[in-house]
C-alpha positions, 0 to 999 in steps of 0.5 A: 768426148764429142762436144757440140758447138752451140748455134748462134743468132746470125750477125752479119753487118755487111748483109744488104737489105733487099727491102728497107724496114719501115720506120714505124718498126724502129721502136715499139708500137706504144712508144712515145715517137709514134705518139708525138710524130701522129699528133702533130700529123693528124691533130695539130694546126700547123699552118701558121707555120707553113703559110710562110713558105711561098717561095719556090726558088732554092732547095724544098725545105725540110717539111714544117710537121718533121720539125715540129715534131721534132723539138716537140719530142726532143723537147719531151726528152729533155733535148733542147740542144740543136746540136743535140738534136741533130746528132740525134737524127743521125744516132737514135733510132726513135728519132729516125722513127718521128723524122723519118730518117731526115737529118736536118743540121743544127743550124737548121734546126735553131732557125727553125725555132728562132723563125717560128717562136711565136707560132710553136708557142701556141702549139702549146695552147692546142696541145691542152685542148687535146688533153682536155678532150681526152679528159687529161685535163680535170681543172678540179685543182691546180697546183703551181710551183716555181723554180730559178733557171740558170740563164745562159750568162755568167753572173760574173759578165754583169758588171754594176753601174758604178763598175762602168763608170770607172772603167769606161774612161781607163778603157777608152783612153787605153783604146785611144792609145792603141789607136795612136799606136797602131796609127804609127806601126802603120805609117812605119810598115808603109813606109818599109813594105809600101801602101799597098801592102796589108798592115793597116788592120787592128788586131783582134785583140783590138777589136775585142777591146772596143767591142766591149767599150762599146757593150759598156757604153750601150749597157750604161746607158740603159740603166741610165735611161731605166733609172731616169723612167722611174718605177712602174716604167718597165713592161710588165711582160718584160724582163723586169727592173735591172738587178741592184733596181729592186728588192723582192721583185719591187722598184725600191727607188725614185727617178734619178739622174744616176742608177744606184751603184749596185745597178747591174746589167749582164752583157751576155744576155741582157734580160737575164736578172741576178737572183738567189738559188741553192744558197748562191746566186745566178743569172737566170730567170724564174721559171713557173707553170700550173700543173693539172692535180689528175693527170700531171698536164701543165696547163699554164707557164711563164718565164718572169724574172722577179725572183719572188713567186707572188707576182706569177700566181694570177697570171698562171690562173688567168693564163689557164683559163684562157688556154682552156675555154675554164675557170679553175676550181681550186689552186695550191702554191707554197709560201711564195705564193701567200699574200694579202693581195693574191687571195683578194684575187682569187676570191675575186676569181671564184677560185679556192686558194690554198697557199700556205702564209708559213710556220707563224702564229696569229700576230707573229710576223709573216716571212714572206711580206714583213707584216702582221697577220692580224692586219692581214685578215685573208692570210689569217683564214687561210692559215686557220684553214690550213691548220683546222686541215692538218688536225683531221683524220 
């Protein structure tokens, strides 16, 4: 029986190209690469960025719009790791299709974001106005949420205020003598080998010791230095009162001599506070946007380490506003949200607010703030408002 063979598709891997192909053939023409890669050429205003090249000495550097829009679309697919983005470069070929086949290395990628942190955030304020004028961006209503990001520290590197106190005098005096021990090795190995022989070098394990002696030190120091300042000291943009120095975002003590015992400050990273999340806790931030209720934009965002979300809603709208030229019309928030004080401010702002006060009766006591809401005349409104709204087909 004569049976014929079927025919293939050729797949030869040794096969030379005469002519290369042209980037813009490594993914389909509505792909997000080509989106990303033309905005930030043709759109963005990146010389901010590339008024700080001046030099002509060295290597040219890798072209400032490749690397923006590198992070941009890294970023965009949930890449945020240099590592990461540069193995990228060499194995995606949408990557290749928005760098143009250039692989920078990770250190040059981190660089390049920690060199041009401020200039890139405001990239984000251009990328808005872009969305708005492509009508993306409606600001008919806005709706703002909060989530906790894990810091990259353990919450086990924290130590407490009354945990340093204690160890600081063991650890130095163990280093004092480790000192003195590695004072008479030495003077022994100079004695068999000579002076000019190496063996008056601490070990590493010496040194970690009093690295850390010293990171406790620095450390105790600053929780001494923010418990003496007192409440209402802190920047407002900044990392916030140390954990064990507040409750519900709040300073819940006085100027003191000493931090309470509870005081904690991470080693690995500093700013990072102690807060709950999924039932446990985390060193972390607390992460907040506003997001446009047309189109899904994100047109305001903030890093803040209070762990409750009150404190971020006027700064979202205040932020949102100013990115977009704006005032909102509308925002909604969950209970996090819902307090006395926001919906002043909002009134005060022209803005309608919907931020639910919770599951509570008119005098039962609200979750959030421990009060009653008959005190709080706002938050009863709004509750009435919210409950007249659910009874409507």
């Amino acid at each position: 029986m004569l049976c014929m063979s079927k025919t293939f598709r050729t797949w030869d891997v040794d096969q030379a190209w005469l002519l290369p192909p042209s980037v813009h053939q490594f993914v389909p023409p509505g792909h997000l690469a080509h989106f990303v890669r033309d905005t930030v050429r043709e759109a963005l205003d990146i010389s901010a960025i590339t008024s700080v090249y001046k030099a002509e000495q060295g290597q040219p550097p890798y072209h400032p719009g490749m690397m923006v829009a590198l992070l941009l679309y890294g970023y965009s697919r949930g890449i945020y790791s240099s590592r990461q983005l540069a193995r990228a470069c060499e194995e995606r070929v949408d990557v290749m299709a928005v760098t143009g086949l250039n692989r920078p290395d990770f250190r040059t990628v981190s660089d390049f974001r920690k060199r041009h942190l401020s200039a890139l955030q405001q990239l984000f304020v251009q990328v808005l106005r872009l969305c708005q004028a492509a009508g993306l961006v409606k600001l008919g209503h806005v709706a703002v949420d909060g989530t906790k990001l894990r810091a990259n520290a353990s919450r086990h590197k924290a130590m407490s205020y009354k945990h340093m106190v204690q160890q600081e005098p063991k650890l130095a005096a163990e280093v004092a003598s480790w000192l003195d021990q590695a004072d008479a090795a030495d003077t022994t190995e100079d004695a068999q080998h000579g002076a000019s022989q190496r063996g008056d070098e601490l070990p590493d394990w010496m040194a970690d010791k009093k690295r850390r002696l010293e990171r406790i030190r620095a450390a105790k120091a600053q929780l001494e230095a923010e418990a003496k300042a007192g409440p209402g000291s802190t920047d407002p943009d900044g990392p916030g009162p140390s954990s064990g120095m507040q409750e519900r975002g709040a300073r819940k003590d006085k100027p003191a001599d000493t931090p309470p015992d509870k005081a904690q400050r991470n080693f690995t990273d500093g700013d990072s506070r102690i807060m709950p999340s999924g039932g446990g806790f985390i060193a972390g931030y607390n992460g907040q946007i506003a997001v446009d209720a047309a189109h899904q934009i994100i047109v305001a965002q903030r890093l803040a380490t209070n762990p409750a979300d009150f404190a971020s809603l006027v700064p979202l709208v205040d932020q949102a506003r100013s990115n977009l030229g704006r005032k909102l019309r509308e925002v909604s928030g969950d209970t996090g949200f819902a307090t006395e004080a926001n919906l002043e401010a909002m009134a005060a702002r022209r803005v309608k607010a919907y931020l639910s006060p919770g599951r509570i009766r008119h005098g039962e006591t609200d979750p959030t703030a421990g009060r009653v809401l008959k005190r709080k005349p706002r938050m009863q409104a709004m509750a009435d408002t919210i409950r007249r709204a659910g009874h409507r087909m």
